[in-house]
PQR file with spaces between the fields and no chain letter, atoms N, CA, C, O and H, PARSE charges and radii, in Angstrom:
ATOM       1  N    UNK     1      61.480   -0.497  -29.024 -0.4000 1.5000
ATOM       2  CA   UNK     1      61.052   -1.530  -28.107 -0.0000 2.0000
ATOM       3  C    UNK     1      61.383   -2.883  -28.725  0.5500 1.7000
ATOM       4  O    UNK     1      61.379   -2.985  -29.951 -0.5500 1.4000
ATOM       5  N    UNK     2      61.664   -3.903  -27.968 -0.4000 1.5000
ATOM       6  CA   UNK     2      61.952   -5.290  -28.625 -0.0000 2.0000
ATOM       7  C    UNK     2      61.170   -6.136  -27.553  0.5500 1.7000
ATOM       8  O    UNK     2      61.209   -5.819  -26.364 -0.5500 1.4000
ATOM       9  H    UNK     2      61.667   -3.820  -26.971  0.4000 1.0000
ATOM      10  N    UNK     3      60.544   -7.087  -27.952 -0.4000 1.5000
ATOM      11  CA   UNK     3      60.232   -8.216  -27.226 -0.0000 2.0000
ATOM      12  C    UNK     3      60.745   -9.283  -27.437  0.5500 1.7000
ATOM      13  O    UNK     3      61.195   -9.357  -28.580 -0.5500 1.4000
ATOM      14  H    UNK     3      60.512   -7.344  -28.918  0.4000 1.0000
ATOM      15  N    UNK     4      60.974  -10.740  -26.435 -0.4000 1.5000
ATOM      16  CA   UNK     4      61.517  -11.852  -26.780 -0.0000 2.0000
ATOM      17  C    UNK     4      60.812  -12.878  -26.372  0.5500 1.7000
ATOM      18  O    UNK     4      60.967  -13.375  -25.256 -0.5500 1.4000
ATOM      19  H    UNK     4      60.608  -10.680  -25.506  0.4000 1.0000
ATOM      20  N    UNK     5      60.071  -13.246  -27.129 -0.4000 1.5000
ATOM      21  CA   UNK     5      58.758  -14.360  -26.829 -0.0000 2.0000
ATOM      22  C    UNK     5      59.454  -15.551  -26.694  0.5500 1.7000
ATOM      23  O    UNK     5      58.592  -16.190  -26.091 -0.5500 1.4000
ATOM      24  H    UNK     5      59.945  -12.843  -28.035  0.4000 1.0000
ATOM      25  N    UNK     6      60.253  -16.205  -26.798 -0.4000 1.5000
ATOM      26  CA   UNK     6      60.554  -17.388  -25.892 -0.0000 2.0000
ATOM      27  C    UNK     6      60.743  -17.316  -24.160  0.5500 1.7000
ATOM      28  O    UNK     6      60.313  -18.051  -23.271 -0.5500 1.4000
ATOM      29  H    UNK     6      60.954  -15.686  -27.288  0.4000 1.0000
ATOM      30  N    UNK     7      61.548  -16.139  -24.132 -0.4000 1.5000
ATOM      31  CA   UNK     7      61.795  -15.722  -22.182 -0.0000 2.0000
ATOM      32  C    UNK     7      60.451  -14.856  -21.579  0.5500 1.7000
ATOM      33  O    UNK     7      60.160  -14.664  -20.398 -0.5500 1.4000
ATOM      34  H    UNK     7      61.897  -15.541  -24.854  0.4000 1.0000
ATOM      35  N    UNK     8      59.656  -14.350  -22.950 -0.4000 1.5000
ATOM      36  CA   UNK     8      58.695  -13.297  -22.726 -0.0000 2.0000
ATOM      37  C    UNK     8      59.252  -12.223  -22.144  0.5500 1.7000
ATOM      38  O    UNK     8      58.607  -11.884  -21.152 -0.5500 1.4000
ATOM      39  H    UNK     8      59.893  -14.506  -23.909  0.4000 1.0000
ATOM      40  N    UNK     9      60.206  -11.541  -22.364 -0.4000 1.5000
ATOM      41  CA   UNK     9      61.024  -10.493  -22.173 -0.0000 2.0000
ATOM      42  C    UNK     9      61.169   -9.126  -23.009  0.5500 1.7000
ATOM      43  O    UNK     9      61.561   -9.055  -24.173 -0.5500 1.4000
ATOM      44  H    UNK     9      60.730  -11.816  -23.169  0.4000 1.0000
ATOM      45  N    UNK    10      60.684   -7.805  -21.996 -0.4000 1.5000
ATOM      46  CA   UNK    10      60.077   -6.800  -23.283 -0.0000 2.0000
ATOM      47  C    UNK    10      61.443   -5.796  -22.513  0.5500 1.7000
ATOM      48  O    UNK    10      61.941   -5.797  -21.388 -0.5500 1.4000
ATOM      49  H    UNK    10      60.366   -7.863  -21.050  0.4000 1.0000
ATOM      50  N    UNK    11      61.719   -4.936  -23.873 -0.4000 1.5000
ATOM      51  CA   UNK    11      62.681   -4.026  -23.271 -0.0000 2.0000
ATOM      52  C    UNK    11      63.230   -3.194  -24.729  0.5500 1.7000
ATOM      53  O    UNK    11      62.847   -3.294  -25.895 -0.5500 1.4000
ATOM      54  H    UNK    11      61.314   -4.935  -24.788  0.4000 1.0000
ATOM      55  N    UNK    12      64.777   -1.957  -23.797 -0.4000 1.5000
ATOM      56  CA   UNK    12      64.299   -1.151  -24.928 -0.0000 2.0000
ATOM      57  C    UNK    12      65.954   -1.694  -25.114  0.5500 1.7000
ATOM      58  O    UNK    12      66.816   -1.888  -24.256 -0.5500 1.4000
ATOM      59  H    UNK    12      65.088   -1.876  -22.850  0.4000 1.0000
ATOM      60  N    UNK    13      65.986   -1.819  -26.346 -0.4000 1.5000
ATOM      61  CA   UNK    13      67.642   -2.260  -27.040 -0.0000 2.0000
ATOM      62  C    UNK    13      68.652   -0.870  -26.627  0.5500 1.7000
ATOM      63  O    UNK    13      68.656    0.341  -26.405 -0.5500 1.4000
ATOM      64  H    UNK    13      65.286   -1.662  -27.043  0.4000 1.0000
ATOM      65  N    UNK    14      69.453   -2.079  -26.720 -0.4000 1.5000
ATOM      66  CA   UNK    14      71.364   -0.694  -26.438 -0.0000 2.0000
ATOM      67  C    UNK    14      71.910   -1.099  -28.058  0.5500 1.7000
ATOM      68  O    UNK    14      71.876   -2.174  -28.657 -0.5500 1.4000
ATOM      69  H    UNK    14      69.450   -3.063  -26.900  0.4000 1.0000
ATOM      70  N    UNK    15      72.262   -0.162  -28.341 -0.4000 1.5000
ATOM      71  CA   UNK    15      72.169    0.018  -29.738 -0.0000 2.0000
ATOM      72  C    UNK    15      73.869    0.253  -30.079  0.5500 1.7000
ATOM      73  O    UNK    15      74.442    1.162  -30.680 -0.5500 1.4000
ATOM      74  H    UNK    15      72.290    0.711  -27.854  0.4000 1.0000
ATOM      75  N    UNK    16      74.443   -1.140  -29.331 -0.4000 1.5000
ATOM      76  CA   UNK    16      75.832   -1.034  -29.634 -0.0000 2.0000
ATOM      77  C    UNK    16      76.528   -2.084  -30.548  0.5500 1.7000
ATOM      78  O    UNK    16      77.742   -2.240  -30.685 -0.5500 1.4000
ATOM      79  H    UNK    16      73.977   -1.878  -28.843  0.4000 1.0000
ATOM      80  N    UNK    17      75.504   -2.785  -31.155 -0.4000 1.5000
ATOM      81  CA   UNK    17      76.062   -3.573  -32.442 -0.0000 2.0000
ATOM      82  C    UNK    17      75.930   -5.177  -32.004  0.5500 1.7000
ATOM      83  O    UNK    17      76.328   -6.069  -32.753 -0.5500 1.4000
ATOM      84  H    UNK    17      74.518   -2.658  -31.044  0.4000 1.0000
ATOM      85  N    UNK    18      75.218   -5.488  -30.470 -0.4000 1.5000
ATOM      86  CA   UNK    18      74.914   -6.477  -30.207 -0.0000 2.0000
ATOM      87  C    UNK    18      73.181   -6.796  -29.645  0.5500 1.7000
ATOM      88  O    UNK    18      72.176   -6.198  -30.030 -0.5500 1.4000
ATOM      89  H    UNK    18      74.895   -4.763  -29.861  0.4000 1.0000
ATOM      90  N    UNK    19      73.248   -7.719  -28.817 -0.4000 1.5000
ATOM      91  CA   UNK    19      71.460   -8.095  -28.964 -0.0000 2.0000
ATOM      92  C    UNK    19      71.283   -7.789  -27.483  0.5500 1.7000
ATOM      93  O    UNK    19      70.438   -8.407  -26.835 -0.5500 1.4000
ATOM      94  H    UNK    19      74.064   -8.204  -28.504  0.4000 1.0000
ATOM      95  N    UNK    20      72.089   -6.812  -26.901 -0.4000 1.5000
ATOM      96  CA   UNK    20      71.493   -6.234  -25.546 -0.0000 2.0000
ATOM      97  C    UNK    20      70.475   -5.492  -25.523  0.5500 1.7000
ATOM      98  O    UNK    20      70.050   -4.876  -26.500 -0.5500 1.4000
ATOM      99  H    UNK    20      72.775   -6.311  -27.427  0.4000 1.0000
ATOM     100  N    UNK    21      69.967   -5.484  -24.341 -0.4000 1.5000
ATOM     101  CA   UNK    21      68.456   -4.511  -23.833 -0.0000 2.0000
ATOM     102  C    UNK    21      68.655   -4.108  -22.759  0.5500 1.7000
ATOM     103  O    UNK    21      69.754   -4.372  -22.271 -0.5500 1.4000
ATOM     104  H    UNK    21      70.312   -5.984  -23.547  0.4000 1.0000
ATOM     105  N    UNK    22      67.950   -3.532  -22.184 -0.4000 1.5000
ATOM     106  CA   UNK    22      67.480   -2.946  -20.945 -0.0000 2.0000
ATOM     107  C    UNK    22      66.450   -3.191  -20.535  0.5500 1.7000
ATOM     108  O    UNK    22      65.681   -2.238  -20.659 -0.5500 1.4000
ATOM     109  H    UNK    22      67.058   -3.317  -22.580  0.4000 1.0000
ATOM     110  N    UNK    23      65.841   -4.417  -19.883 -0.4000 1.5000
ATOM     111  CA   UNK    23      64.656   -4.974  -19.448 -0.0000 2.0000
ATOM     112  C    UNK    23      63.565   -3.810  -18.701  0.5500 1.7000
ATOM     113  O    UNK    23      64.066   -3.125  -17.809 -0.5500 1.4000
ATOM     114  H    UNK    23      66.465   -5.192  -19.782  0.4000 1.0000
ATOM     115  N    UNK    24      62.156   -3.582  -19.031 -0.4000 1.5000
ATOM     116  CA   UNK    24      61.037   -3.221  -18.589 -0.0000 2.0000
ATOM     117  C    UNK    24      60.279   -4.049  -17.990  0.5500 1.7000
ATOM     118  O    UNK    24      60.135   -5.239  -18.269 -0.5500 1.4000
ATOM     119  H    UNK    24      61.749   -4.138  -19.756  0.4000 1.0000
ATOM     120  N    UNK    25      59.701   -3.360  -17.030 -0.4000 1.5000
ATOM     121  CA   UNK    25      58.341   -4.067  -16.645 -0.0000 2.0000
ATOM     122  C    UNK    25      57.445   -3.718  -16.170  0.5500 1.7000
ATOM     123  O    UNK    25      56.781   -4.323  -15.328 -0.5500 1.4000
ATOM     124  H    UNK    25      59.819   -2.393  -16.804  0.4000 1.0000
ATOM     125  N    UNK    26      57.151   -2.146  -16.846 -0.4000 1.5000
ATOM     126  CA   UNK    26      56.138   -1.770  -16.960 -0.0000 2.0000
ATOM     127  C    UNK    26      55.515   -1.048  -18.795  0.5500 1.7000
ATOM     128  O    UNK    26      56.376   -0.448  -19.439 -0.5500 1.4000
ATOM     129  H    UNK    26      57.689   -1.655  -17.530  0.4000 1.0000
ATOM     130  N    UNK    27      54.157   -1.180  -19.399 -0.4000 1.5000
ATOM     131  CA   UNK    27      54.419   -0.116  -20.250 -0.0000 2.0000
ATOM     132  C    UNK    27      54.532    1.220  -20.270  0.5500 1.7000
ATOM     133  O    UNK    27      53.841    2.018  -19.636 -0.5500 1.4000
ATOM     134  H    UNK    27      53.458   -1.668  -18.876  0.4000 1.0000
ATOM     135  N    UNK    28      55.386    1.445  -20.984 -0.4000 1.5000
ATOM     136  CA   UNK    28      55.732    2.991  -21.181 -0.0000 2.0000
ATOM     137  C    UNK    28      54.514    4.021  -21.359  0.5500 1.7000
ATOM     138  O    UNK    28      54.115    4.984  -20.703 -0.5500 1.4000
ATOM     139  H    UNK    28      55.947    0.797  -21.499  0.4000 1.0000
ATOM     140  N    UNK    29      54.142    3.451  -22.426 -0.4000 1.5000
ATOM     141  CA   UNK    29      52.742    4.424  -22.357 -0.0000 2.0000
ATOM     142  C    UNK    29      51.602    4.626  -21.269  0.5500 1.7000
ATOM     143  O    UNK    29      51.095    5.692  -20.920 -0.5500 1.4000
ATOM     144  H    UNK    29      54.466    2.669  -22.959  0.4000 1.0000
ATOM     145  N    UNK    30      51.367    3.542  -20.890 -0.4000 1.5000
ATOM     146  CA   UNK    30      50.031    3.189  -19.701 -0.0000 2.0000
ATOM     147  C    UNK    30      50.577    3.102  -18.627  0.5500 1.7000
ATOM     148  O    UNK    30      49.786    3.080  -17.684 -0.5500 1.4000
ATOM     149  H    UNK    30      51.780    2.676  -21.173  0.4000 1.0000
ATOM     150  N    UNK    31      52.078    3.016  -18.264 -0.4000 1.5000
ATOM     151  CA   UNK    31      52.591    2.284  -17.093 -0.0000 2.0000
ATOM     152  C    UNK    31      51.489    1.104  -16.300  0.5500 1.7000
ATOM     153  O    UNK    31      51.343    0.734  -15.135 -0.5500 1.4000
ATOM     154  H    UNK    31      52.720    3.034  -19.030  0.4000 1.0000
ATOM     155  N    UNK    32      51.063    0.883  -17.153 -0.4000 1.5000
ATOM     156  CA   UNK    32      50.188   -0.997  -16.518 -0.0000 2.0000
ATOM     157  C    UNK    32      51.916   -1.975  -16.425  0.5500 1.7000
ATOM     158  O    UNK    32      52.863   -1.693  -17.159 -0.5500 1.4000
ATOM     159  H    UNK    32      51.181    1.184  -18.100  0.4000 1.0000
ATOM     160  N    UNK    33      51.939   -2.796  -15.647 -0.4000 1.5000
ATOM     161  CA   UNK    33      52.869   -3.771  -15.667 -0.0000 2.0000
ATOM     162  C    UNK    33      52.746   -4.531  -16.443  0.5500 1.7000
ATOM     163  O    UNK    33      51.644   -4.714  -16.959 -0.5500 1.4000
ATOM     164  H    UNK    33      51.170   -3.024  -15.050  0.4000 1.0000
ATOM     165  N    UNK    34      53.865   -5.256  -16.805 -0.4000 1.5000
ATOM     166  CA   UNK    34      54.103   -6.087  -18.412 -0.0000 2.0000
ATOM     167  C    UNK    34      53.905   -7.241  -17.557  0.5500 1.7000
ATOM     168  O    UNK    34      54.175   -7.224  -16.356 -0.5500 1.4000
ATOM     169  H    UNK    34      54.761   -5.107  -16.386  0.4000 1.0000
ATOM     170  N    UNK    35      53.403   -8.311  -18.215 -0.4000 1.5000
ATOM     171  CA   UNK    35      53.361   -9.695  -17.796 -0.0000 2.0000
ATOM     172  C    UNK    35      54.801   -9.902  -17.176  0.5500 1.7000
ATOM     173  O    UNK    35      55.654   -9.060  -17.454 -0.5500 1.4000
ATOM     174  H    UNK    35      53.184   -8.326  -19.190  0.4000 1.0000
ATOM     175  N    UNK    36      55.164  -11.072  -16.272 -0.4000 1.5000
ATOM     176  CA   UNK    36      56.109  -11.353  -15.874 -0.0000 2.0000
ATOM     177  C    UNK    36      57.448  -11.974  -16.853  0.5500 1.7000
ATOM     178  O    UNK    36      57.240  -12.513  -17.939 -0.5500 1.4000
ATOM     179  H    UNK    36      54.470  -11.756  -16.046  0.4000 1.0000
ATOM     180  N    UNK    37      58.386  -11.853  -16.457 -0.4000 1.5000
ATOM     181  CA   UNK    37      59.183  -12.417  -18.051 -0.0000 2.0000
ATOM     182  C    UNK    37      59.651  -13.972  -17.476  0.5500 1.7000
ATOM     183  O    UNK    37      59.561  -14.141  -16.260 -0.5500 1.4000
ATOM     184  H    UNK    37      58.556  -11.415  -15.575  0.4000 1.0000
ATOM     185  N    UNK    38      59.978  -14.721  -18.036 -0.4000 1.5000
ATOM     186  CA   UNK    38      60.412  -16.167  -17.526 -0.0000 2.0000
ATOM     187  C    UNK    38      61.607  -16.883  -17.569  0.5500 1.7000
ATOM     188  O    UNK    38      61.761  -18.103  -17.620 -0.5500 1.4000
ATOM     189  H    UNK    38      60.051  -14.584  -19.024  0.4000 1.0000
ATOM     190  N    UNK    39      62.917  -15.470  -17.529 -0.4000 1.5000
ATOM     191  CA   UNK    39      63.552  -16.118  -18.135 -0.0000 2.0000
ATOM     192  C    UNK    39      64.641  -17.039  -16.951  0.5500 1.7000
ATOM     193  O    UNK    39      65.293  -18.058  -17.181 -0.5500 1.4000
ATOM     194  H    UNK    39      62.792  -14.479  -17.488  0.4000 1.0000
ATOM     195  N    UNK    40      64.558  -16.429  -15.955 -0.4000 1.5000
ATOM     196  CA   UNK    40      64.776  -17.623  -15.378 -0.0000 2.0000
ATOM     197  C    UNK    40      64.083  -19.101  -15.480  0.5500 1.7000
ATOM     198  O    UNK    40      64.715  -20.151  -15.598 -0.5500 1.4000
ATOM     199  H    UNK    40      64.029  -15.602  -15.768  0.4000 1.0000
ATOM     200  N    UNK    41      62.767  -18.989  -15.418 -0.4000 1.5000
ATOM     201  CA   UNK    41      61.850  -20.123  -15.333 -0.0000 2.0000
ATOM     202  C    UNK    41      62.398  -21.232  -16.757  0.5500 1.7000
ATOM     203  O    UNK    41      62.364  -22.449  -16.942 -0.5500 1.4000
ATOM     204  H    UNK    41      62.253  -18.136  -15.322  0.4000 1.0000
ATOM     205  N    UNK    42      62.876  -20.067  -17.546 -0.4000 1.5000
ATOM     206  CA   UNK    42      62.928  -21.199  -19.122 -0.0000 2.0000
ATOM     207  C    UNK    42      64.537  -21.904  -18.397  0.5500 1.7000
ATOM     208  O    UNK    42      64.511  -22.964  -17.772 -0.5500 1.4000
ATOM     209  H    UNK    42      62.904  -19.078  -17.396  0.4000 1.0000
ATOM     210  N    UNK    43      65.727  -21.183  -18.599 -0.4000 1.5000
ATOM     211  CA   UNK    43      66.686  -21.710  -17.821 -0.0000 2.0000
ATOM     212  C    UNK    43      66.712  -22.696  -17.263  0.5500 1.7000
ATOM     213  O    UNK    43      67.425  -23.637  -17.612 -0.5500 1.4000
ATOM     214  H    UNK    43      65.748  -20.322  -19.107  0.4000 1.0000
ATOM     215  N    UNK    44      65.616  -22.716  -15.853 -0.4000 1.5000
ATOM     216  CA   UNK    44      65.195  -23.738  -14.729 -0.0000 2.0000
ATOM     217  C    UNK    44      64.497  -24.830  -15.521  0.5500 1.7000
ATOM     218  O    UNK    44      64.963  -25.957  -15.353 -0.5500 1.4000
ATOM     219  H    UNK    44      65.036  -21.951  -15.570  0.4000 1.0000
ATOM     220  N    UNK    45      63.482  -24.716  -16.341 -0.4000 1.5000
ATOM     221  CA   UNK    45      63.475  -26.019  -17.127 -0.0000 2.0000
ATOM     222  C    UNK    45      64.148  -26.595  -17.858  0.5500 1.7000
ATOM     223  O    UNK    45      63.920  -27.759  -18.186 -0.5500 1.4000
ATOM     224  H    UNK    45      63.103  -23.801  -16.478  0.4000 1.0000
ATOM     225  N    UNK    46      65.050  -25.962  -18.242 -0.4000 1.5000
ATOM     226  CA   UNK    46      65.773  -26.671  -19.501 -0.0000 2.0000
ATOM     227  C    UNK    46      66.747  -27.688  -18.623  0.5500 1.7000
ATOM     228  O    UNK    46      66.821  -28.858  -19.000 -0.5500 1.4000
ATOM     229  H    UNK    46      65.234  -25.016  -17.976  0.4000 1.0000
ATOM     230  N    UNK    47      67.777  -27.096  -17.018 -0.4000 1.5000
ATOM     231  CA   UNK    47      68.387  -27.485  -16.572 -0.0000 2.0000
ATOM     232  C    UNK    47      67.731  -29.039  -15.725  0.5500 1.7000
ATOM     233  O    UNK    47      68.201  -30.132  -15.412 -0.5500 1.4000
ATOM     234  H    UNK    47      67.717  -26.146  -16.712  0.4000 1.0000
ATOM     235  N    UNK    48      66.470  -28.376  -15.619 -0.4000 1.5000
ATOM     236  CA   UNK    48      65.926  -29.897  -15.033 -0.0000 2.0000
ATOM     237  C    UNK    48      65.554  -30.813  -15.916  0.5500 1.7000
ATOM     238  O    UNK    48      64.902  -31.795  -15.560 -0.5500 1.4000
ATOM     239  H    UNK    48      66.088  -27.487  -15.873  0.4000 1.0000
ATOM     240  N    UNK    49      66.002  -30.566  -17.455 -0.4000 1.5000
ATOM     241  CA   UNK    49      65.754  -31.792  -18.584 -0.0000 2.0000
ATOM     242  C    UNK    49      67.589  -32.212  -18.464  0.5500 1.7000
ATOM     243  O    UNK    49      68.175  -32.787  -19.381 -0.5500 1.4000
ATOM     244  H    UNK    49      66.531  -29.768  -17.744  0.4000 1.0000
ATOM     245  N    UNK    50      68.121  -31.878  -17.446 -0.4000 1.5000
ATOM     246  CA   UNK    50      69.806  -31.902  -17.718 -0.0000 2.0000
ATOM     247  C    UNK    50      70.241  -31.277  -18.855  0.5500 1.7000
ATOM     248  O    UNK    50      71.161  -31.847  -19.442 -0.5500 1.4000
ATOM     249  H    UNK    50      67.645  -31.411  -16.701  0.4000 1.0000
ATOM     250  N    UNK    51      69.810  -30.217  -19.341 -0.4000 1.5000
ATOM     251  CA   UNK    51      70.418  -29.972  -20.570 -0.0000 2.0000
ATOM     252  C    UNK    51      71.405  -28.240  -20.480  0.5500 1.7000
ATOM     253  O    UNK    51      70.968  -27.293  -19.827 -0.5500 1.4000
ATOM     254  H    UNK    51      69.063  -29.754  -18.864  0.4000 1.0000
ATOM     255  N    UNK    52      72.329  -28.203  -21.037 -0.4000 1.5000
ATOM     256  CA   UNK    52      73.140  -26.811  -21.103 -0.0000 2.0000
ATOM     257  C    UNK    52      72.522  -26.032  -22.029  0.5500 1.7000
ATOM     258  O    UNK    52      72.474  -26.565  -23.138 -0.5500 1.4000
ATOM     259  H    UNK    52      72.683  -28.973  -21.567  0.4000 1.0000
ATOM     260  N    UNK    53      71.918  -24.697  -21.937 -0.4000 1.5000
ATOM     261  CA   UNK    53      71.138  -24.239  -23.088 -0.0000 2.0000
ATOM     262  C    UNK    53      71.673  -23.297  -24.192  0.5500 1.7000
ATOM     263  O    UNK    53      71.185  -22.703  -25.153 -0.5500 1.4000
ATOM     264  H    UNK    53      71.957  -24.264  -21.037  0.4000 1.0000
ATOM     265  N    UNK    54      73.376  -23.474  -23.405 -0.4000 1.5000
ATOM     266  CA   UNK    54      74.463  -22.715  -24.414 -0.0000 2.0000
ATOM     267  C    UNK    54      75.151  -24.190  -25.583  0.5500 1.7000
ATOM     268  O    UNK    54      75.795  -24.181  -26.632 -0.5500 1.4000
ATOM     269  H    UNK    54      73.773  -23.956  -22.624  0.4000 1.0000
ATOM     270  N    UNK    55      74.614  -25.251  -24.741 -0.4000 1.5000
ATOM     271  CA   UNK    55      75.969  -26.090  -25.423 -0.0000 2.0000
ATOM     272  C    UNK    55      75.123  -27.200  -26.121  0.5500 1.7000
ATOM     273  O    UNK    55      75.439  -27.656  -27.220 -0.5500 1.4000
ATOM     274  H    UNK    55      74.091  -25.259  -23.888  0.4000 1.0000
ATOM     275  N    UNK    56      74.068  -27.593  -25.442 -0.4000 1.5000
ATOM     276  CA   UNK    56      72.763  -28.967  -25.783 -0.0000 2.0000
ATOM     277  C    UNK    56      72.071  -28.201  -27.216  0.5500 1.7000
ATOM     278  O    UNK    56      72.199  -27.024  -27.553 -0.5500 1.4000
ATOM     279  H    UNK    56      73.811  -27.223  -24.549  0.4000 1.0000
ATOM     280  N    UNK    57      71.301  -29.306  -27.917 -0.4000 1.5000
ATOM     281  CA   UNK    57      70.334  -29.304  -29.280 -0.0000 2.0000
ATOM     282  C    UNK    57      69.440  -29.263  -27.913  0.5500 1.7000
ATOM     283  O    UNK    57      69.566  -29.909  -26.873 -0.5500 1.4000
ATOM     284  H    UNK    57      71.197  -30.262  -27.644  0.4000 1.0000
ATOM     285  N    UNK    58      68.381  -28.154  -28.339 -0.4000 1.5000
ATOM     286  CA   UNK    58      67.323  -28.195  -26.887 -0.0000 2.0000
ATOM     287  C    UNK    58      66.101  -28.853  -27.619  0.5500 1.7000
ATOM     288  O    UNK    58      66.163  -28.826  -28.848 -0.5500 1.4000
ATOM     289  H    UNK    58      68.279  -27.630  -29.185  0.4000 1.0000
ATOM     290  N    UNK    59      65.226  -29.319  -27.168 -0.4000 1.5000
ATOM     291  CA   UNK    59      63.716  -29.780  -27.576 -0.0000 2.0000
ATOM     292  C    UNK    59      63.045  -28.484  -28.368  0.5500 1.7000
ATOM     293  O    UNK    59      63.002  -27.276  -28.133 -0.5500 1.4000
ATOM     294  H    UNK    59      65.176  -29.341  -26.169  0.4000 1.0000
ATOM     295  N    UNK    60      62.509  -29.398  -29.494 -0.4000 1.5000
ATOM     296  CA   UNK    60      61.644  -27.936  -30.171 -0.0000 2.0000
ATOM     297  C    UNK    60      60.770  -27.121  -29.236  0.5500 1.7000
ATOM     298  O    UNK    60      60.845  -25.894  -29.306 -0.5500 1.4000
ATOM     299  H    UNK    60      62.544  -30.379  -29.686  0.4000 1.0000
ATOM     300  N    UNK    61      60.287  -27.459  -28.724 -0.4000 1.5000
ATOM     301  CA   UNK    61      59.223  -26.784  -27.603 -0.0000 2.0000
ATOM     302  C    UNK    61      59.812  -25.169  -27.227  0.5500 1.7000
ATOM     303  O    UNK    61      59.256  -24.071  -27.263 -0.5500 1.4000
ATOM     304  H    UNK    61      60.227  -28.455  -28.667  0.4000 1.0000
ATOM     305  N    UNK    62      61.212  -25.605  -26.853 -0.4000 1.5000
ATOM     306  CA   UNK    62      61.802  -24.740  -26.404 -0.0000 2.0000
ATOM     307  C    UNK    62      62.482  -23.772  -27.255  0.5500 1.7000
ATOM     308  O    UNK    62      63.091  -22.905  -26.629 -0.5500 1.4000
ATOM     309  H    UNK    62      61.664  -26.497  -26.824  0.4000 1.0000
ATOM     310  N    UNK    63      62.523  -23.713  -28.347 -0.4000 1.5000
ATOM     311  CA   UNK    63      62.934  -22.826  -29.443 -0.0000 2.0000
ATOM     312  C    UNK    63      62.064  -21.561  -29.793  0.5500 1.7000
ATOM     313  O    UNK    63      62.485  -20.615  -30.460 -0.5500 1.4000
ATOM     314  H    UNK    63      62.028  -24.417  -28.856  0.4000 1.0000
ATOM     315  N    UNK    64      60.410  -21.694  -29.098 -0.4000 1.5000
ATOM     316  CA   UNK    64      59.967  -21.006  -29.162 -0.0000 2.0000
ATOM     317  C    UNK    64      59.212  -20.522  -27.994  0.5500 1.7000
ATOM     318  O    UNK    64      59.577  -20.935  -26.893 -0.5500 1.4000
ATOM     319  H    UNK    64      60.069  -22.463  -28.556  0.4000 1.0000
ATOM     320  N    UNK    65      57.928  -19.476  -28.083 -0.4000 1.5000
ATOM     321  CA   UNK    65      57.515  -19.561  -26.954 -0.0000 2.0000
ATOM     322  C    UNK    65      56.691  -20.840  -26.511  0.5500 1.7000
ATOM     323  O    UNK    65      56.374  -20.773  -25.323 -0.5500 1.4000
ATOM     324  H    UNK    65      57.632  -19.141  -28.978  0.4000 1.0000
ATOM     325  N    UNK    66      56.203  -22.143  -27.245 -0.4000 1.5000
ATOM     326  CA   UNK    66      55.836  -23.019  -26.878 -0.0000 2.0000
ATOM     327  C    UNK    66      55.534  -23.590  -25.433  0.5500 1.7000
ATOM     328  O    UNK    66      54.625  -24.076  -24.761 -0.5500 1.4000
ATOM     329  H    UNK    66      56.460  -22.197  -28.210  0.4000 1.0000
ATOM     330  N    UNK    67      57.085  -23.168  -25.366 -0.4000 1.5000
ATOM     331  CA   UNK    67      56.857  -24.299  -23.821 -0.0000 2.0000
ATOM     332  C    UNK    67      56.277  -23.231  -22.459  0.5500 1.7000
ATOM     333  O    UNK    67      55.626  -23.547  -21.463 -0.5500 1.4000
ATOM     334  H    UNK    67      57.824  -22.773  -25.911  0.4000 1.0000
ATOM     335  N    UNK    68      56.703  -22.149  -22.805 -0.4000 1.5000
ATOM     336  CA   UNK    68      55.814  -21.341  -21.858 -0.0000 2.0000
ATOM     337  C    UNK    68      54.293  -21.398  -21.961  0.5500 1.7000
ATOM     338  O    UNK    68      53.617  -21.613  -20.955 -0.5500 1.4000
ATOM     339  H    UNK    68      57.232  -21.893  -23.614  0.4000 1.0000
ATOM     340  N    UNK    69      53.561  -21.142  -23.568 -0.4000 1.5000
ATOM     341  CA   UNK    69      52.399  -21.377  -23.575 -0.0000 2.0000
ATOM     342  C    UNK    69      51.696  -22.904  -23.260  0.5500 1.7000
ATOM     343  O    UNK    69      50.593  -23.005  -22.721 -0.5500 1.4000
ATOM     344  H    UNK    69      54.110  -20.967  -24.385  0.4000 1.0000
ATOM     345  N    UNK    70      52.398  -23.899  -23.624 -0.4000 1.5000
ATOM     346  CA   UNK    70      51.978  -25.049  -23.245 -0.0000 2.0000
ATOM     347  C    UNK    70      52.012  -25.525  -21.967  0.5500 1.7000
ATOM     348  O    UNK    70      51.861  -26.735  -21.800 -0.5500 1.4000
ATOM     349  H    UNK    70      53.293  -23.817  -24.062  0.4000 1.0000
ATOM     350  N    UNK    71      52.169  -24.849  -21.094 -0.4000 1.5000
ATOM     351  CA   UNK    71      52.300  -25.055  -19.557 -0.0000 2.0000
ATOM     352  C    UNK    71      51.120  -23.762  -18.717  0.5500 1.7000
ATOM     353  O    UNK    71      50.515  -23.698  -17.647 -0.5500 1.4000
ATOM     354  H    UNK    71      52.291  -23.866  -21.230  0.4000 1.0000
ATOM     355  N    UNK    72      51.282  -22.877  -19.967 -0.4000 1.5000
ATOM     356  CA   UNK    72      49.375  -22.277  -19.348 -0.0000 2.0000
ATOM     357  C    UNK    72      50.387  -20.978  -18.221  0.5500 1.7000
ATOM     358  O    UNK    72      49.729  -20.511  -17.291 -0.5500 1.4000
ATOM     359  H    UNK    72      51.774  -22.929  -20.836  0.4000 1.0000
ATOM     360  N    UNK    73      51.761  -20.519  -18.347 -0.4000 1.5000
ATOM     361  CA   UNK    73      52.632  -19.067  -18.203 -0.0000 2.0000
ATOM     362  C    UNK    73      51.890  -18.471  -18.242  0.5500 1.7000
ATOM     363  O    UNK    73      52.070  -17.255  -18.170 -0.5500 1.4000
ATOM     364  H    UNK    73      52.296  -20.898  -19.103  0.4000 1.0000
């Protein structure tokens, strides 16, 4: 299992020598649903600071899960 606490994104890795997954959204064990993941939502903010989040130095906030928790996600 891998999680990615900046997008909040849980899933199970492809194990081909890069940082792919296969997104879940439920748990496996309990099948309860996983919190929602954000990774559009992080995207959508970054673009409404005008910024490219492949090419821009982004705001610390955003390096971690910060900016999701500081907005109460």
């Amino acid at each position: 299992m891998t999680y990615h606490p900046k997008t909040r994104q849980f899933g199970i890795p492809v194990l081909d020598g890069g940082g792919s997954f296969i997104a879940i959204r439920h748990d496996p064990w309990s099948g309860r649903p996983l919190p929602a993941d954000l990774r559009d939502r992080y995207f959508a903010e970054i673009e409404a600071l005008g910024l490219d989040a492949a090419e821009d130095d982004l705001p610390e906030e955003f390096l971690s899960e910060n900016w999701w928790l500081e907005r109460g996600l």
